[in-house]
C-alpha positions in Angstrom: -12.8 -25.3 -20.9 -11.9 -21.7 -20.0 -14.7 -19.4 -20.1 -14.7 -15.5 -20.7 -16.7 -13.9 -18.3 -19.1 -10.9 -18.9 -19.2 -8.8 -15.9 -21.9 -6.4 -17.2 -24.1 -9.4 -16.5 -23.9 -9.4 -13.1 -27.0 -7.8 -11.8 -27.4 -4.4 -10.4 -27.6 -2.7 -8.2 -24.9 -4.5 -5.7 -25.0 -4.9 -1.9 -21.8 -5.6 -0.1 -22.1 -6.5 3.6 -19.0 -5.8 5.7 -18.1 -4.6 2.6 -15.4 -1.5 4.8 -13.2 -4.0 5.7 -9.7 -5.1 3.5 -11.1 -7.1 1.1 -14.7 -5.4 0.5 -13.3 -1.9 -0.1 -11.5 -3.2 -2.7 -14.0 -5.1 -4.1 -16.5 -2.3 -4.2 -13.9 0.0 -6.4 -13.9 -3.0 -9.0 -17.1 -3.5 -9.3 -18.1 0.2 -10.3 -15.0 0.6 -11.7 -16.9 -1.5 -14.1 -20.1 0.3 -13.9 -22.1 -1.0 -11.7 -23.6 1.1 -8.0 -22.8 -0.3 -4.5 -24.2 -0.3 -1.1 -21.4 -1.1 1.6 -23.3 -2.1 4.7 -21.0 -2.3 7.5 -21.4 -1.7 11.5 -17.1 -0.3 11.8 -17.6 -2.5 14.6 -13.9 -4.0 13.3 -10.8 -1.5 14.6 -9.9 -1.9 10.6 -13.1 -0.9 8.9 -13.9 2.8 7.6 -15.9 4.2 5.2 -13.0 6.9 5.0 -10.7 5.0 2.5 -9.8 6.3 -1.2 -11.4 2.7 -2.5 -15.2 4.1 -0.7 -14.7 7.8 -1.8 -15.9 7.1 -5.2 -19.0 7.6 -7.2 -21.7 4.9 -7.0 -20.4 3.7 -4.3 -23.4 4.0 -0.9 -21.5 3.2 2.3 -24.4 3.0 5.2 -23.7 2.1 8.7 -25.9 -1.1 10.0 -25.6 -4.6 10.9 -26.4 -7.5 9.0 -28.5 -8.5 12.7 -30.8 -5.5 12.0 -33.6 -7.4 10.4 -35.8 -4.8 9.2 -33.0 -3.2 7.9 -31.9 -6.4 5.6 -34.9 -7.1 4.6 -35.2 -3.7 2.8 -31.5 -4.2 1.2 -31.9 -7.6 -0.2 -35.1 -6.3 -1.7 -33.2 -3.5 -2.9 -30.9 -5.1 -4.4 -30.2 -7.5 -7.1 -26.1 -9.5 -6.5 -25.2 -9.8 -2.8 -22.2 -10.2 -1.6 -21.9 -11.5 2.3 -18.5 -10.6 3.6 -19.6 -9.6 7.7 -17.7 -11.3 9.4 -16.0 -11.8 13.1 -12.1 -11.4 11.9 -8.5 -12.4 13.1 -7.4 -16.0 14.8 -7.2 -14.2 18.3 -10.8 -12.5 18.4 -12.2 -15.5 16.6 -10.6 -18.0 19.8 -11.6 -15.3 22.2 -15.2 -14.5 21.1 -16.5 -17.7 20.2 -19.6 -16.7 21.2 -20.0 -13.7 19.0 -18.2 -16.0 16.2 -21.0 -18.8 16.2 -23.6 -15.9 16.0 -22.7 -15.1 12.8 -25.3 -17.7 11.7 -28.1 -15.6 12.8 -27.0 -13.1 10.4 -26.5 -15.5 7.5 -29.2 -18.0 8.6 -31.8 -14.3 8.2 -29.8 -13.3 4.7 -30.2 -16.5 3.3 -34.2 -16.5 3.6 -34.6 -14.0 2.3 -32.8 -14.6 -1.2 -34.5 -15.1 -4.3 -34.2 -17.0 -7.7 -34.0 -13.0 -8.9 -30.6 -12.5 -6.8 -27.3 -13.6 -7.3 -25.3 -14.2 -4.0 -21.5 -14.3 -2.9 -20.5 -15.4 0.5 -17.2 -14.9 1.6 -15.6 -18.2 3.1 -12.3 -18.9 4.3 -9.3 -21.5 3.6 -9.8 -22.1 7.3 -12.9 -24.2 6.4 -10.4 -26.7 5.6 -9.0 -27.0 9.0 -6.3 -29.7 9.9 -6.6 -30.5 6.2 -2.5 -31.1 5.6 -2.5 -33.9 8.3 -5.2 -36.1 6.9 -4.4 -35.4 2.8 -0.5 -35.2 3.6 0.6 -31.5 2.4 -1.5 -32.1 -1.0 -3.4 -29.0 -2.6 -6.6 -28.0 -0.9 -9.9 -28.8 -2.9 -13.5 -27.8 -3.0 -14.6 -31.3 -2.5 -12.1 -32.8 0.1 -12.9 -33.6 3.5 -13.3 -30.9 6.0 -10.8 -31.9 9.0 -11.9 -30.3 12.5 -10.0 -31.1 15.8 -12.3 -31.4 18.9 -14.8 -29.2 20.5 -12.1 -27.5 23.1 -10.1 -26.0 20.7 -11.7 -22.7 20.2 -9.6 -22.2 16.9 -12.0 -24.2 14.9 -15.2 -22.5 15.6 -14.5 -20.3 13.2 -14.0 -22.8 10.5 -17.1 -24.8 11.4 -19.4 -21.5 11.4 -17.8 -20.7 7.7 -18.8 -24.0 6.5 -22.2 -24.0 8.3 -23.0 -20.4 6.0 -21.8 -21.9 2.9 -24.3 -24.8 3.5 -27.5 -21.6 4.4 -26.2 -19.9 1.1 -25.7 -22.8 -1.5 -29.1 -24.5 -0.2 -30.9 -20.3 -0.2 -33.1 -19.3 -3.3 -30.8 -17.8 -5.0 -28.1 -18.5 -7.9 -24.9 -18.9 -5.2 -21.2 -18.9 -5.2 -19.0 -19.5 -2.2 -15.6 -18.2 -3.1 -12.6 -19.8 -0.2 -10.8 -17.3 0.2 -6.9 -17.6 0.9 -3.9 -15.6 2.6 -4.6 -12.3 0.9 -2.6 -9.1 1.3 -1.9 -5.8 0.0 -2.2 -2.1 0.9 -3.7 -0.9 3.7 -4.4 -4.5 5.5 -5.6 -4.6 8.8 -4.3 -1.0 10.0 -4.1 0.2 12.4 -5.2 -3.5 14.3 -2.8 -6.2 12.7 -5.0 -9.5 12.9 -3.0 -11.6 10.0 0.4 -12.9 9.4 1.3 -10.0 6.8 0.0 -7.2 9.0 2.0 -8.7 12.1 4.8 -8.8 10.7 4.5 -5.2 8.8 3.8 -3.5 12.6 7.4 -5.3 13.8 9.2 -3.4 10.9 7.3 -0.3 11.7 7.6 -0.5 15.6 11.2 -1.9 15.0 10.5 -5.3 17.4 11.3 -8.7 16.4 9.4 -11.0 14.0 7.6 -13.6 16.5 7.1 -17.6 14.4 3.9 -19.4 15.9 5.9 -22.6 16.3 9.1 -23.0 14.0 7.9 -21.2 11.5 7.9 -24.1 8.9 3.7 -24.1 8.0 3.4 -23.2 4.9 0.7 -20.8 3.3 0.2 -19.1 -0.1 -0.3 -15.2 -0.5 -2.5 -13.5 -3.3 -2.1 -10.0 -4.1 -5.8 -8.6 -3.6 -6.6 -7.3 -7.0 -6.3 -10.7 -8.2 -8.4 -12.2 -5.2 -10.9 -9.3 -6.5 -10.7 -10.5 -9.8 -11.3 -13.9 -8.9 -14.1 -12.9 -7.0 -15.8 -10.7 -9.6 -15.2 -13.6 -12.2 -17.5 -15.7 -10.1 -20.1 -13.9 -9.8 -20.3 -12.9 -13.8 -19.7 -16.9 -13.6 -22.9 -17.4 -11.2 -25.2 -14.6 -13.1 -24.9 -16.4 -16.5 -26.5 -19.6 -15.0 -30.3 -19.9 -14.3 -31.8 -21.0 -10.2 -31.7 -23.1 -9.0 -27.0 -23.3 -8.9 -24.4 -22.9 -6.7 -20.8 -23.6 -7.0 -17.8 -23.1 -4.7 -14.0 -22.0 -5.5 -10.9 -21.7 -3.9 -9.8 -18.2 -4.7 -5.4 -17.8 -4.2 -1.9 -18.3 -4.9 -0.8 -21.7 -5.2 3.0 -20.6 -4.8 3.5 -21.7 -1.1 6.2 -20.4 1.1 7.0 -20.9 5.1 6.0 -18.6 7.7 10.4 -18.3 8.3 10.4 -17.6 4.7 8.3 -15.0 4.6 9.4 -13.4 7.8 12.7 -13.4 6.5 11.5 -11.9 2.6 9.9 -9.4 4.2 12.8 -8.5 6.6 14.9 -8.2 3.8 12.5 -6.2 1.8 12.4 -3.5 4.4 16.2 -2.8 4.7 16.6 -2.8 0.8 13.3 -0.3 1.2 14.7 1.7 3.8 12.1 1.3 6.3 14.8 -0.9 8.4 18.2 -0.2 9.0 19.1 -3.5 9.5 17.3 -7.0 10.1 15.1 -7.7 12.6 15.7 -10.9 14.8 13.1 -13.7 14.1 12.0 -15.5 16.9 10.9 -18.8 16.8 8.5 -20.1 19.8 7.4 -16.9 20.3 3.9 -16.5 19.1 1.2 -17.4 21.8 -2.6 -17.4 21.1 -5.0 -17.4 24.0 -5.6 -20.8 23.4 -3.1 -23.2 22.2 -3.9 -25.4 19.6 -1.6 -27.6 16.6 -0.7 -24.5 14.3 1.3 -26.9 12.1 -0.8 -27.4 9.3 -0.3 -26.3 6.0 -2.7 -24.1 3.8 -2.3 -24.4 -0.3 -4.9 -24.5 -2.6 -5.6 -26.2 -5.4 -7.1 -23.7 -8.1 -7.7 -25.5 -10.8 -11.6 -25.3 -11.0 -11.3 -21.8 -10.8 -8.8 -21.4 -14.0 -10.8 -23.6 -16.1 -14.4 -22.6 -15.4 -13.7 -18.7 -14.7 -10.2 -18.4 -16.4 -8.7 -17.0 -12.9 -5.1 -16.7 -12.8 -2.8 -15.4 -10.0 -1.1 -12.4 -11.8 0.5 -10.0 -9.6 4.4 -11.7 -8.5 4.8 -12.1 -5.1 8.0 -9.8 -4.8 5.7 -7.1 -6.6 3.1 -7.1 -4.7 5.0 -6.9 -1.5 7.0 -4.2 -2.5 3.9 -2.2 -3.1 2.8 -3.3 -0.1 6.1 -2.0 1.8 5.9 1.4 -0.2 2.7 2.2 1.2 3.4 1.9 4.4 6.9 3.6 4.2 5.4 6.4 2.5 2.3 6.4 5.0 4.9 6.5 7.7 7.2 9.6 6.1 3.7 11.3 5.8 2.9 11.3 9.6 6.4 12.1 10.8 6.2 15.0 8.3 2.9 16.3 10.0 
C-alpha cells in the first residue's frame, strides 16, 4: 500500500556529512526548502565539493569544514543533532581502484558514527548500486533488489572494494541505535555534477562535448545502466527518511533509489552527442570510440546495473518523474550557458 509521507516529521535539526558534494547540496536545499536547518559537514577534500554553490547559499543551511574522522568533532554533531544523513564518501571508479586504502577507511568513520547513534536519532546512509557488484551475471540481466545476493569478484580486483566497504556501513548503520534507512543509490545526474573533476559516466562524457574530444566506451559500450534526474533521487531520499521518522527504535529498512528505464553506455553516448549539436554546444558529432576507456586496473566492466524500485513506490510512493530527455537537456543548458558565461568574462 502507498503511503503519504509527512516530512515535517522528520526530526530537526539535520546533519548532513559530505553533504558539499553533487548529491548532498541538493539534498540540503530540499530539506529547508521544507523548513527544516542543516549542518553540511564536509572536509572539500573532493576536487567537486564547495560550500560556494547556489544550493549552500541559503538560509538554514550551516556548512562547517571537518571530517567525519575528527572524533571530538562528531561526537558534538550527532549530539547536536536529531536526523543524520551519512553521505562522506571516497568518490569515482578511478580514485576508489587507486586508493583502496583510503576507500576501506571509510569504516572508521562510519564504524565511530554509528556508536554513537541513539534511539532519539534518525539516520540515512548513502549506499551505492555498486553494492550489488557482478549482480547481472549471477541473476541474468533481472532488476536489482534489496534482498538479492551481493556478487563480488576476487580480492585482486581493486574495483570491488568499494562495493564491499558500502555494504559493510550499511550493516554498522542498520545494526546502530538508531531508527535507520539505507537508500542504494543509482546513476544519478543533473546540473553541476562532478565539475570541474568528471568522475561518472555523465560528467565524462559532458567534458568530451566541452573540450570537443571523442566519447571513449569502457568495452563496447553495451552495459546497460539507468539515470535519475537528482530532484527525484532527492525526493526519494527525503521520502525515506519521513518514512523512517514515523516508525519507533528499534527499525531499519533499505531501498533502491532510481530510474528503472535502462539504456547502453553507446546509447547514451550517442543521446547525448546528439543533444549537444541540436543545443549548439557541438557543431557536429563527436566520434565514439569503443575500446577506449582504460581504468588503472582492469576488471569485467560488463555487467549491467537496473533496479528494481518497487519497495520504494509502494511503501514511500516514490516515482521517477523528471523524463530522461528533460532532464538532460537541463543538464546540457547549464553547462552551455556556464560555458558562454566564462568566454564572456
Amino acid at each position: 500500500m502507498t503511503q503519504v509521507q509527512d516530512v515535517s516529521s522528520i526530526p530537526g535539526p539535520i546533519l548532513i556529512t559530505g553533504g558539499a558534494g553533487f548529491i548532498g547540496r541538493y539534498l540540503a536545499e530540499a530539506l529547508v526548502s521544507a523548513g527544516h536547518t542543516v549542518t553540511v559537514l564536509d572536509d572539500l577534500s573532493c576536487a567537486n565539493s564547495t560550500f560556494n554553490c547556489p544550493q549552500l547559499e541559503r538560509p538554514g543551511i550551516t556548512p562547517i569544514e571537518g571530517s567525519v574522522f575528527d572524533e571530538p568533532l562528531m561526537t558534538r554533531m550527532v549530539r547536536e543533532h536529531r536526523t543524520i544523513v551519512h553521505f562522506a564518501s571516497v568518490v569515482g571508479v578511478e580514485e576508489t581502484i587507486r586508493r583502496p586504502f583510503d576507500t576501506v577507511d571509510n569504516l572508521r568513520g562510519t564504524m565511530h558514527l554509528a556508536r554513537l547513534l541513539t534511539p532519539e536519532h534518525v539516520a540515512l546512509f548513502a549506499s551505492s548500486a555498486d553494492v550489488y557488484a557482478a549482480h547481472s551475471h549471477m541473476y541474468h540481466n533481472k532488476p536489482m533488489r534489496e534482498d538479492d545476493r551481493l556478487v563480488f569478484e576476487r580480492p585482486q580486483v581493486n574495483r570491488w572494494v568499494y562495493a564491499h566497504v558500502k555494504a559493510l556501513e550499511e550493516n554498522l548503520i542498520a545494526n546502530s541505535a538508531a531508527r535507520s534507512v539505507v537508500i542504494r543509490v543509482f546513476n544519478t545526474y543533473g546540473p553541476a555534477m562532478d565539475y570541474p573533476a568528471p568522475k561518472r559516466v555523465v560528467p565524462h562524457f559532458i567534458h568530451n562535448i566541452l573540450t570537443r574530444t571523442p566519447m571513449r566506451l569502457s568495452g563496447d559500450g553495451r552495459q546497460r545502466r539507468s539515470f535519475c534526474w537528482v530532484g527525484d533521487t532527492v525526493r526519494g531520499m527525503v521520502q525515506a527518511l519521513a518514512y523512517t521518522a514515523a516508525h519507533a527504535a528499534p527499525f531499519t529498512e533499505c531501498f533502491n533509489i532510481g530510474a528503472d528505464n535502462p539504456m547502453s553506455m553507446r546509447e547514451l553516448a550517442e543521446y547525448m552527442n546528439a543533444a549537444a549539436v541540436r543545443m549548439g554546444l557541438l557543431d557536429q558529432p563527436l566520434p565514439i570510440q569503443a575500446d577506449a576507456f582504460t581504468y588503472s586496473q582492469s576488471f569485467d566492466d560488463s555487467w549491467n546495473r537496473v533496479p528494481d524500485i518497487s519497495r520504494a513506490r509502494t511503501l514511500l510512493g516514490f516515482e521517477p518523474e523528471m523524463p530522461f530527455a528533460k532532464g538532460m537537456e537541463l543538464t546540457l543548458a547549464h553547462y552551455r550557458d556556464r560555458e558562454a558565461k566564462r568566454q564572456a568574462a
